[in-house]
C-alpha positions as CSV (number, residue, x, y, z in Angstrom):
1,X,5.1,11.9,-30.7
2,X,2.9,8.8,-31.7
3,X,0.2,8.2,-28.9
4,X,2.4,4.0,-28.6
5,X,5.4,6.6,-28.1
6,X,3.8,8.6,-25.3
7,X,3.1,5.7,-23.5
8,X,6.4,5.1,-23.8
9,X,7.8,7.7,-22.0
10,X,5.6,7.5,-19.4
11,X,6.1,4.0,-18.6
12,X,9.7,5.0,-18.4
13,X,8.9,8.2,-16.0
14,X,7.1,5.6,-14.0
15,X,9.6,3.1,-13.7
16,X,12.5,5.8,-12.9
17,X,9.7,6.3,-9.8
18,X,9.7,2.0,-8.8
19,X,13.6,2.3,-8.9
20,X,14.1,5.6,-6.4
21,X,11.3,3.7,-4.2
22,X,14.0,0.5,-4.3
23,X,14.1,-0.4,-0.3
24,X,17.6,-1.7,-0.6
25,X,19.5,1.2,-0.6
26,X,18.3,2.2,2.7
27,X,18.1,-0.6,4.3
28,X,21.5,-1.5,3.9
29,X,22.4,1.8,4.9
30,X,19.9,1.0,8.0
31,X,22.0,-2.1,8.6
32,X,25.3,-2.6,9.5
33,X,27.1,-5.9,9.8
34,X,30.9,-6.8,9.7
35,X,32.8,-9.3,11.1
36,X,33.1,-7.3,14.9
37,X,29.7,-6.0,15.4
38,X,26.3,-5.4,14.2
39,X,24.4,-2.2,14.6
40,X,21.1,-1.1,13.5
41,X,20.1,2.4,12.9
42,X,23.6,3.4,14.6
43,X,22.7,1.3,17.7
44,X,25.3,-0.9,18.4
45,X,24.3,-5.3,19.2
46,X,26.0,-7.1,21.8
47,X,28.7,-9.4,20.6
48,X,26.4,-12.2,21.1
49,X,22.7,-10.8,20.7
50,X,21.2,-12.6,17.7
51,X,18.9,-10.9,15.5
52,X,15.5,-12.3,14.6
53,X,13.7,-11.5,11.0
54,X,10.5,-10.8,10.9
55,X,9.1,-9.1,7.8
56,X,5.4,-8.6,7.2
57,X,4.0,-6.9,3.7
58,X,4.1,-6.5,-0.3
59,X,7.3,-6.1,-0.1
60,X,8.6,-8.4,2.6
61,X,10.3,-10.9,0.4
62,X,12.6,-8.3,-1.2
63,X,13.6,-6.9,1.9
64,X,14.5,-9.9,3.8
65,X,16.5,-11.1,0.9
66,X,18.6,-7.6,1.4
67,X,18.8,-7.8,5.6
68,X,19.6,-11.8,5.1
69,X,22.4,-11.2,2.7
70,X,23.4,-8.5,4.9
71,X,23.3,-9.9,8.0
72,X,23.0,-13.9,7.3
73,X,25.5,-15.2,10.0
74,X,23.9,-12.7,13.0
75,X,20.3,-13.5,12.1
76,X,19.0,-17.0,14.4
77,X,15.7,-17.2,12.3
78,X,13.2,-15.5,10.3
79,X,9.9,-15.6,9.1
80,X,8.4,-13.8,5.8
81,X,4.7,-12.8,5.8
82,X,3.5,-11.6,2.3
83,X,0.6,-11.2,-0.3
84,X,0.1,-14.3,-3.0
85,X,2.7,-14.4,-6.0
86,X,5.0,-12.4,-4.0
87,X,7.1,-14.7,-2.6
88,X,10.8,-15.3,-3.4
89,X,11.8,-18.8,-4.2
90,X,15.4,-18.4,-3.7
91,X,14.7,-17.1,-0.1
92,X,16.5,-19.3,2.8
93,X,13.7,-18.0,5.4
94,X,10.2,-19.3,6.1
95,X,7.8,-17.8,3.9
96,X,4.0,-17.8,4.4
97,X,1.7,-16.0,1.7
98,X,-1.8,-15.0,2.6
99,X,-5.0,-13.1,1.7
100,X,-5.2,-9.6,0.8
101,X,-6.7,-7.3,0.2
102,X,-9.2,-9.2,2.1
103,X,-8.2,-12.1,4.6
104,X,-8.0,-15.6,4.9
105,X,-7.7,-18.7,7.1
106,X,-4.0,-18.2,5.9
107,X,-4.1,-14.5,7.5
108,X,-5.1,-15.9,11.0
109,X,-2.8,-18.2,11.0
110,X,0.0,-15.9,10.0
111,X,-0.7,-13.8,12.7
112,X,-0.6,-16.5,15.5
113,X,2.6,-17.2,14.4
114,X,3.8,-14.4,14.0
115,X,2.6,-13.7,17.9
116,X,4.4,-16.6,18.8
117,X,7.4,-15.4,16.9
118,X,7.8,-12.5,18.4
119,X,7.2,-14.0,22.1
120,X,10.1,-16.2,21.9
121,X,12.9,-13.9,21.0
122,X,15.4,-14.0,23.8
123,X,15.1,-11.1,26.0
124,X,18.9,-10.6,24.8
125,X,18.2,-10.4,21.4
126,X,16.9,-7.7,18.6
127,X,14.0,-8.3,16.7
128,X,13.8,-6.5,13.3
129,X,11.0,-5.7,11.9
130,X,10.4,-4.9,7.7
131,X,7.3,-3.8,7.5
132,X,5.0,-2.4,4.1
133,X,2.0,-1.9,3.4
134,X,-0.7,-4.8,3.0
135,X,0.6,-6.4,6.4
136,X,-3.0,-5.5,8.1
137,X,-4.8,-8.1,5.9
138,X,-1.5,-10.3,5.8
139,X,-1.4,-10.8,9.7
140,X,-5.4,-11.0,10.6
141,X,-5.3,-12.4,14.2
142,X,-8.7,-11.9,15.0
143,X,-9.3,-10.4,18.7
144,X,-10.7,-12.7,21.7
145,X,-14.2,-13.3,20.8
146,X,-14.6,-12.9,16.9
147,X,-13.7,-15.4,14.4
148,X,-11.8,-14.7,10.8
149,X,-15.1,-14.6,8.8
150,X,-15.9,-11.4,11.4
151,X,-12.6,-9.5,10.0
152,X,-13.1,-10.7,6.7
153,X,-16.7,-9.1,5.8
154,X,-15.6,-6.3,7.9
155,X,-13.0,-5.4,5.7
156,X,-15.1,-6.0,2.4
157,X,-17.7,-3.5,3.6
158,X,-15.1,-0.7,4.8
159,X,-13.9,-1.4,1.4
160,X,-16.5,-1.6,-0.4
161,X,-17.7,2.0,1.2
162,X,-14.8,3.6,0.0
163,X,-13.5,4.3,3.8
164,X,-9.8,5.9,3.3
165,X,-6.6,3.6,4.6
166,X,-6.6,5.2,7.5
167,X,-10.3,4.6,8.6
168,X,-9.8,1.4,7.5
169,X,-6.8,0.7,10.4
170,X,-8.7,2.5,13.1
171,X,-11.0,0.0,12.8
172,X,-8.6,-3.4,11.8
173,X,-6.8,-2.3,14.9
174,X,-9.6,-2.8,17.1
175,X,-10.2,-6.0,15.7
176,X,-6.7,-7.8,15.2
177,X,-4.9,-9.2,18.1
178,X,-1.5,-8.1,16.2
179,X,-2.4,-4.4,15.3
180,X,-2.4,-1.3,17.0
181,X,0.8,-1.9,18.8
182,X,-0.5,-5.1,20.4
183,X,2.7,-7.2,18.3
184,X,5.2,-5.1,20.5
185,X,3.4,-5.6,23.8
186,X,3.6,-9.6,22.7
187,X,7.8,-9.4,22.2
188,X,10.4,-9.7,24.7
189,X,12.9,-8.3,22.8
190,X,15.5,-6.3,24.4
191,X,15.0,-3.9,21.5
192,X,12.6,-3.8,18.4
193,X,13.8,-2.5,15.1
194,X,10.8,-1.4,12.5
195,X,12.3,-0.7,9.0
196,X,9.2,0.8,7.0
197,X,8.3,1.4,3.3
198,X,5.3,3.2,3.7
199,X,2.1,3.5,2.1
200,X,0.0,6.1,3.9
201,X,-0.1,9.8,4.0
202,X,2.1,11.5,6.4
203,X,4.2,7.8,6.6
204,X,2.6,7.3,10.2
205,X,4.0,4.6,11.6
206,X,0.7,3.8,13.4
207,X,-1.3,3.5,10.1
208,X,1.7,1.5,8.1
209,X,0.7,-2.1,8.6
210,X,-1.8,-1.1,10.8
211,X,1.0,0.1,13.2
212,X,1.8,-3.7,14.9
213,X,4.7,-1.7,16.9
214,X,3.1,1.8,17.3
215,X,1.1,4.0,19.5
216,X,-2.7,3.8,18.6
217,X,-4.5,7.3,18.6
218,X,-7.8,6.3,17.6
219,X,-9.7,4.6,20.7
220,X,-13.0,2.6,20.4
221,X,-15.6,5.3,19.7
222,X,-13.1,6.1,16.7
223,X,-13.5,3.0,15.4
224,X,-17.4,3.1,16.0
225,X,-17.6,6.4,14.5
226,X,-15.8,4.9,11.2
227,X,-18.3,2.3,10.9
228,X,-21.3,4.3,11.4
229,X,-20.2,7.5,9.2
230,X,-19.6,5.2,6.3
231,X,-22.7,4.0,6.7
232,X,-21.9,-0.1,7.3
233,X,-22.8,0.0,11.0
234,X,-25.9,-2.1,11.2
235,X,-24.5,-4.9,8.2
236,X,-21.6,-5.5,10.5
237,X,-21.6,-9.0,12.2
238,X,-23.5,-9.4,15.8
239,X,-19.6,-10.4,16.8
240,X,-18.3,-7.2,15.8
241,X,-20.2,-5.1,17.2
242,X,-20.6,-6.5,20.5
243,X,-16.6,-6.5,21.0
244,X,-16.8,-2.9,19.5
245,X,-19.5,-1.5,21.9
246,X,-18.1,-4.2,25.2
247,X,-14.7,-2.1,24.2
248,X,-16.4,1.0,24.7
249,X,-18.0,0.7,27.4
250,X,-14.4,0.1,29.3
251,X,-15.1,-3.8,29.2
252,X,-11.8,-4.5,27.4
253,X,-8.7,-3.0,27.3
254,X,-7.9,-0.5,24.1
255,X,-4.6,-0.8,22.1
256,X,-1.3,1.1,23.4
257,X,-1.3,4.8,23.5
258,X,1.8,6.9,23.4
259,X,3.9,6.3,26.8
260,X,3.4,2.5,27.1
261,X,6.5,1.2,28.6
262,X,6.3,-1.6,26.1
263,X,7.1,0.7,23.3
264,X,10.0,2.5,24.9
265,X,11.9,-0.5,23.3
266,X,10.8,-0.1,19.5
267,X,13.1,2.1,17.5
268,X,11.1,3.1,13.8
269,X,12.3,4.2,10.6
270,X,11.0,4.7,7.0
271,X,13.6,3.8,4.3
272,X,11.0,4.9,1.2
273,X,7.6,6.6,0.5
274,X,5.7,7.8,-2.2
275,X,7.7,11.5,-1.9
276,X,11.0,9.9,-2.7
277,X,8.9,8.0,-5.9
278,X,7.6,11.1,-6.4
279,X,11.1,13.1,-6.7
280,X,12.4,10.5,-8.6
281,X,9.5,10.7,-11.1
282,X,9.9,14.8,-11.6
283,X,13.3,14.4,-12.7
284,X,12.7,11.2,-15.2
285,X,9.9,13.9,-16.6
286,X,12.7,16.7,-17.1
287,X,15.5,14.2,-18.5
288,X,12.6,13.5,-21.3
289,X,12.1,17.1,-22.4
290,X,8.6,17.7,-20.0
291,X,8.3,20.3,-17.8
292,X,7.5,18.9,-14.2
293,X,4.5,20.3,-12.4
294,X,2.9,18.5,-9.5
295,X,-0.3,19.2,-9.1
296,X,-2.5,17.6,-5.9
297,X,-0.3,17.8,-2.3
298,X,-1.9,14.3,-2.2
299,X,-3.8,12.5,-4.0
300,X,-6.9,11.2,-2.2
301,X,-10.5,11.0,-2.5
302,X,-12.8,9.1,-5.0
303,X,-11.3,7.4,-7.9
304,X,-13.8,8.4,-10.9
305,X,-13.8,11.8,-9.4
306,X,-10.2,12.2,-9.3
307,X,-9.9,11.2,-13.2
308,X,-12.3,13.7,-14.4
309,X,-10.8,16.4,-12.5
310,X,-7.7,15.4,-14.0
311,X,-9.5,14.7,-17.3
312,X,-10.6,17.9,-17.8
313,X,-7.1,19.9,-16.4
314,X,-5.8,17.9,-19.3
315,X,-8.6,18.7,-21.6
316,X,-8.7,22.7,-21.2
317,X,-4.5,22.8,-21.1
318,X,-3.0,24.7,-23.8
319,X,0.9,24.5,-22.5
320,X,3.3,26.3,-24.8
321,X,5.7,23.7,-24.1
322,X,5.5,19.7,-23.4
323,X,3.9,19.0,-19.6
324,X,4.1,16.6,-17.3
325,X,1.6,16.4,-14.5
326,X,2.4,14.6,-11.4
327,X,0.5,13.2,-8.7
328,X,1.0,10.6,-6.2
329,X,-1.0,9.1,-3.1
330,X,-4.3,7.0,-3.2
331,X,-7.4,7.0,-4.0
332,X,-10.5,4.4,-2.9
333,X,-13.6,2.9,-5.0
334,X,-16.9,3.0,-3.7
335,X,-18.4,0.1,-5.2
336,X,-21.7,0.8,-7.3
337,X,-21.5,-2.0,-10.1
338,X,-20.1,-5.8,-10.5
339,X,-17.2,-5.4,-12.7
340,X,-13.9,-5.9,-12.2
341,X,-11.2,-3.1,-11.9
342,X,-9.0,-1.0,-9.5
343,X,-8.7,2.6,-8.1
344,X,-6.0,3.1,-10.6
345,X,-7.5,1.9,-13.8
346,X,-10.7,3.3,-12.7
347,X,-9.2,6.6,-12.0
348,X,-7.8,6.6,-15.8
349,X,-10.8,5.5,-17.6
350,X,-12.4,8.6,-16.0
351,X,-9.9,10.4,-17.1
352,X,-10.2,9.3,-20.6
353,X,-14.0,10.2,-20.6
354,X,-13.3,13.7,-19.6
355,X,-10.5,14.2,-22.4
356,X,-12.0,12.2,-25.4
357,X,-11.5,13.5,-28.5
358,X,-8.2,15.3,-27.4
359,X,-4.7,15.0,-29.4
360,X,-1.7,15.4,-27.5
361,X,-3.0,14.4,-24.1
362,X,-2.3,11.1,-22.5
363,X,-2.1,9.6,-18.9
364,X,-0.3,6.3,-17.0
365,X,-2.4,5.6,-13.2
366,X,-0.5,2.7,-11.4
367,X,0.2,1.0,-8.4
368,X,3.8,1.2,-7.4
369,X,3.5,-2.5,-5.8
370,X,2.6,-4.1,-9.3
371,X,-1.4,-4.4,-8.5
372,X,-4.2,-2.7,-8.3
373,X,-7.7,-3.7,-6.8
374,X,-8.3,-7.4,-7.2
375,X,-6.7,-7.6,-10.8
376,X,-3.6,-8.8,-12.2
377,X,-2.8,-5.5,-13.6
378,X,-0.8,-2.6,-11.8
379,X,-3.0,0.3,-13.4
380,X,-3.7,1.7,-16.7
381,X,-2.9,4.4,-19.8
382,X,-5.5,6.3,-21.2
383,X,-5.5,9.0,-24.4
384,X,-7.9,11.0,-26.2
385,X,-8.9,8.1,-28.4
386,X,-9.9,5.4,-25.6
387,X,-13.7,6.0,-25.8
388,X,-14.2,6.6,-29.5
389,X,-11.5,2.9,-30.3
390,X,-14.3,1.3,-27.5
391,X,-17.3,2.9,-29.6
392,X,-15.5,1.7,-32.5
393,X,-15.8,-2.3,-31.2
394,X,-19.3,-1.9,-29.7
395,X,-17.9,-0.9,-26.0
396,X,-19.2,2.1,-23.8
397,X,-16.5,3.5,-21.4
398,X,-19.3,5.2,-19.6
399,X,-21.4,2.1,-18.9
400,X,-18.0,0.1,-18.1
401,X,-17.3,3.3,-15.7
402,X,-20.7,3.1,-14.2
403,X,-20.4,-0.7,-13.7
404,X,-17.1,-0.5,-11.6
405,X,-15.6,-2.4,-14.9
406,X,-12.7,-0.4,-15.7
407,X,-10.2,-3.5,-16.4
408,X,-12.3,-5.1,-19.2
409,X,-12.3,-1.6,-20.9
410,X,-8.6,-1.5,-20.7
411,X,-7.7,-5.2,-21.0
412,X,-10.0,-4.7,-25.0
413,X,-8.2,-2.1,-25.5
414,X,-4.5,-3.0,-24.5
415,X,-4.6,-0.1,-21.9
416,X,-3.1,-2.5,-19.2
417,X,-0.1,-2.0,-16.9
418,X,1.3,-5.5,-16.1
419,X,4.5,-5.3,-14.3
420,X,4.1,-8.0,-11.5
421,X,5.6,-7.9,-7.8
422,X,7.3,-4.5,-7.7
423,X,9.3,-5.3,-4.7
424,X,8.4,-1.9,-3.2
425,X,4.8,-0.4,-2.4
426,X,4.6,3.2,-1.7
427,X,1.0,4.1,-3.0
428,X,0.0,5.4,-6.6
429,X,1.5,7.3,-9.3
430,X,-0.6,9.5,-11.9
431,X,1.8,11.0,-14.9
432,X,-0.1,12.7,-16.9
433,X,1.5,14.7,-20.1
434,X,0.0,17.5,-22.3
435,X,1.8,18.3,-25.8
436,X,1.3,22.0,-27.6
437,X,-1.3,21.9,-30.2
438,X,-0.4,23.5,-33.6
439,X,-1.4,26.8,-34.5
């Protein structure tokens, strides 16, 4: 198969995975509404209790469009949170987009309203809650005492560190007056409804979104010990540290743990995650004549790193028959250069360094919510010819690799994944095939 074929196929692998991870299904299966009753997640409404929409994330839009034409006469009011470009027009709710992956005036403001939101739901009443990832830079209330600008450079550094999602939320949480289970001690709902599509490992409802409705684990010297392992301790603003160390020192209280009456009201659920993206994608592989093979119980870890290890798997493969590797979670970027790119894309143009010069080897690293890094592009494809076409126009994939500059490699070479809003975000995909070589 030609290498414009390959891609192909594994464009279509990769979409059969955006489909299964599709929210709709199960939350209309999630949420039940006829002309009697109303019950959600088997738990039956009073005749009159009124049902209040908030949805928070990448994917909010989408989902309130499914619970609103589900549910339209029973809901009083909603309000839509999400990330720039992903807002639905046709949408009868209030919408507000915001920063993210790093966030803005628009953020804070999001999350006072969304604290006000909450607060005024009729004790009588449900709140429902549909919630994906990207909420914890969407809603960025900052705590008593720091200002936006404090969350804001927080966040670039974590990020810029490479700190994992979860390190990254141990410490948003201690920041944010809306994370870490702090939106659910704000609501005087009778009962709270969280409806999930996650993006973490383990789909932990306290690390989805930052968990606005969940137990917190990680206390203040976990959020310290973040800060100062990834080495971005002392660059942190005065503000942030002073609210971190004032916290540990028992000067302020710490967010929820497990057993807070507040929470006894919050029912959770997760309607999609990367596995069920994941499944979906092994079978799309076997309906086009590859032989599934996962390789990776999660895919974490360095990006660049990742790709070569991948890379060279590919590279030193010698199947008998067509292969299809499969790998799904997420990887971070530690930031060494001043290019432009993503984990995805970065991850592939490793990858293509590692297997240059090899036929019959090709590989598709996306985002399943339609971006990656601050780009317009969801990820990239990469074959054995990459670095050799790049030589060919006077373009190192090496130096673009070493400058952080992966999407100007792939954008030259036509290597980008565009697919825009996705309506779904459960983490990365990596497809990866290997063909037999003759002989």
């Amino acid at each position: 198969m030609s290498a414009d074929g390959e891609r192909a196929r594994l464009e279509r692998i990769f979409r059969a995975g955006l489909a299964a991870a599709d929210p709709d299904p199960a939350l209309r299966a999630a949420l039940e509404v006829d002309a009697n009753e109303a019950r959600i997640l088997g738990e039956r409404l009073g005749p009159g209790a009124g049902i209040h929409l908030l949805a928070v994330g990448k994917a909010a839009s989408g989902m309130a469009a499914a619970a609103l034409s589900l549910a339209g006469a029973r809901i009083a009011r909603g309000l839509v949170v999400t990330k720039d470009g992903y807002a639905r027009p046709d949408l009868s709710a209030r919408q507000l987009e915001a920063g993210h992956p790093v966030p803005d005036a628009r953020s804070a403001a999001a999350g006072r309203e969304a604290l006000a939101f909450v607060a005024s739901v009729p004790a009588g009443d449900a709140l429902l809650v549909l919630l994906s990832g990207g909420a914890s830079s969407l809603l960025s209330c900052p705590a008593d005492g720091l200002e936006l600008e404090d969350l804001a450079e927080t966040t670039r550094l974590l990020l810029g560190s490479g700190a994992a999602i979860d390190e990254l939320n141990a410490v948003r949480k201690h920041l944010s007056a809306t994370a870490g289970g702090r939106l659910a001690l704000a609501s005087r709902a009778e009962r709270s409804f969280v409806l999930a599509v996650s993006d973490v490992a383990g789909d932990r409802f306290d690390v989805i979104g930052s968990g606005p409705f969940a137990a917190d684990p990680t206390r203040w010297e976990d959020a310290i010990a973040v800060l100062q392992a990834r080495e971005v301790w002392p660059k942190l603003p005065p503000a942030v540290r002073g609210v971190l160390e004032s916290g540990a020192r028992g000067e302020l209280p710490d967010t929820p743990e497990r057993g807070a009456p507040e929470l006894a009201r919050v029912r959770q659920r997760v309607l999609t995650s990367n596995r069920t993206a994941l499944a979906a994608a092994r079978d799309a592989a076997r309906a086009e004549g590859l032989l599934p093979v996962a390789v990776w119980e999660e895919l974490a870890g360095e990006a660049r790193c990742v790709g070569r290890r991948l890379g060279a798997l590919l590279a030193a493969l010698r199947p008998d028959r067509p292969v299809c590797l499969l790998a799904g979670g997420e990887t971070t970027v530690t930031l060494r250069g001043n290019g432009k790119g993503g984990r995805s894309q970065e991850l592939a143009l490793a990858a293509a360094l590692a297997f240059e010069g090899h036929a019959g080897v090709a590989l598709l690293a996306a985002g399943t919510d339609g971006s990656d890094g601050p780009t317009d592009a969801a990820g990239a494809y990469a074959d054995g010819g990459n670095v050799q076409r790049g030589r060919a126009r006077g373009e190192s994939a090496a130096a673009r690799l070493e400058d952080d500059d992966s999407y100007r490699f792939f954008a030259n070479e036509g290597g980008l994944l565009r697919t825009g809003p996705t309506g779904t975000n459960v983490r990365d995909l990596v497809l990866a095939c290997a063909m037999p070589t003759p002989g």
